[in-house]
C-alpha positions as CSV (number, residue, x, y, z in Angstrom):
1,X,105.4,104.0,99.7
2,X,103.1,106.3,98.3
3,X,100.5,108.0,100.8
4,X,97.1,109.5,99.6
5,X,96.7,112.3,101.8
6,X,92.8,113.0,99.7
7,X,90.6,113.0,103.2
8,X,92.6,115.4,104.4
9,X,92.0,117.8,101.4
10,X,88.6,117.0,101.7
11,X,88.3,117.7,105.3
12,X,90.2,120.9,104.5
13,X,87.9,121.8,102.3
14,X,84.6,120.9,103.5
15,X,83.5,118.5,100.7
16,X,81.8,115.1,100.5
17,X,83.1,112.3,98.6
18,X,79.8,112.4,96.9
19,X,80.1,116.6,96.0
20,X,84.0,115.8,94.9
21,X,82.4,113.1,92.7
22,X,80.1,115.1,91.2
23,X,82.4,118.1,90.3
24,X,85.6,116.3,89.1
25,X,83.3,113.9,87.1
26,X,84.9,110.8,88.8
27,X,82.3,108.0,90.0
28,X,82.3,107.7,93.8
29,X,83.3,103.9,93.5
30,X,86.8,105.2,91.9
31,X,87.3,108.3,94.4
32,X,87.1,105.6,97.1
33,X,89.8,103.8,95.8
34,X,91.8,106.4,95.5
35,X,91.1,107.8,98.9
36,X,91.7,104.6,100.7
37,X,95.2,104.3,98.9
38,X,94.1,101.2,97.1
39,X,94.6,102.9,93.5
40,X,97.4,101.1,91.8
41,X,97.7,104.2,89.9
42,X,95.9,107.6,88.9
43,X,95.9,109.8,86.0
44,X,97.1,113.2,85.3
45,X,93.6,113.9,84.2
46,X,92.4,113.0,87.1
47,X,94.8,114.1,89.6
48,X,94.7,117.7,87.5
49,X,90.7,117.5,88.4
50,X,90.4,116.9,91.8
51,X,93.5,119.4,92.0
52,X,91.6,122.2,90.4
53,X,88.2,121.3,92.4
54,X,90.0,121.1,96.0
55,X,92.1,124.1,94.7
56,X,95.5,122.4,96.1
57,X,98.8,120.9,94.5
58,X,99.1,117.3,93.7
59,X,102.0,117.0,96.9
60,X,98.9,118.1,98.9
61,X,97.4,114.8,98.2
62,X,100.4,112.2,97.6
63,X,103.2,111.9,99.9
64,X,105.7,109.7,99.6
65,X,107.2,107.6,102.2
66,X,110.2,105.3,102.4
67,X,109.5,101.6,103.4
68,X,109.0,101.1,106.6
69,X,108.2,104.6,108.2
């Protein structure tokens, strides 16, 4: 199971699902989705955004998990 750890950066980092939306150039709807762990999957683009805007490495915001932990 993948976990999307992308609150936690946020938290880290003081910033607003709204101010993340406007600087990676992602609409708030999608962020959301992605926060919530609902995404069925993400692209590099996008992951290499928020990356760059939260200034963190993409196994700061997925973790994976095997079944059942």
């Amino acid at each position: 199971m993948i976990i999307v750890n992308l609150d936690v950066m946020m938290a880290r980092r003081k910033m607003s699902l709204n101010e993340l939306s406007e600087r990676v150039g992602i609409t708030v709807a999608n962020l959301s989705i992605l926060k919530t762990g609902k995404a069925k999957a993400v692209r590099f683009s996008t992951l290499d955004a928020i990356c760059r805007v939260l200034d963190c490495s993409p196994g700061d915001i997925l973790e994976y998990r095997p079944d059942g932990e």
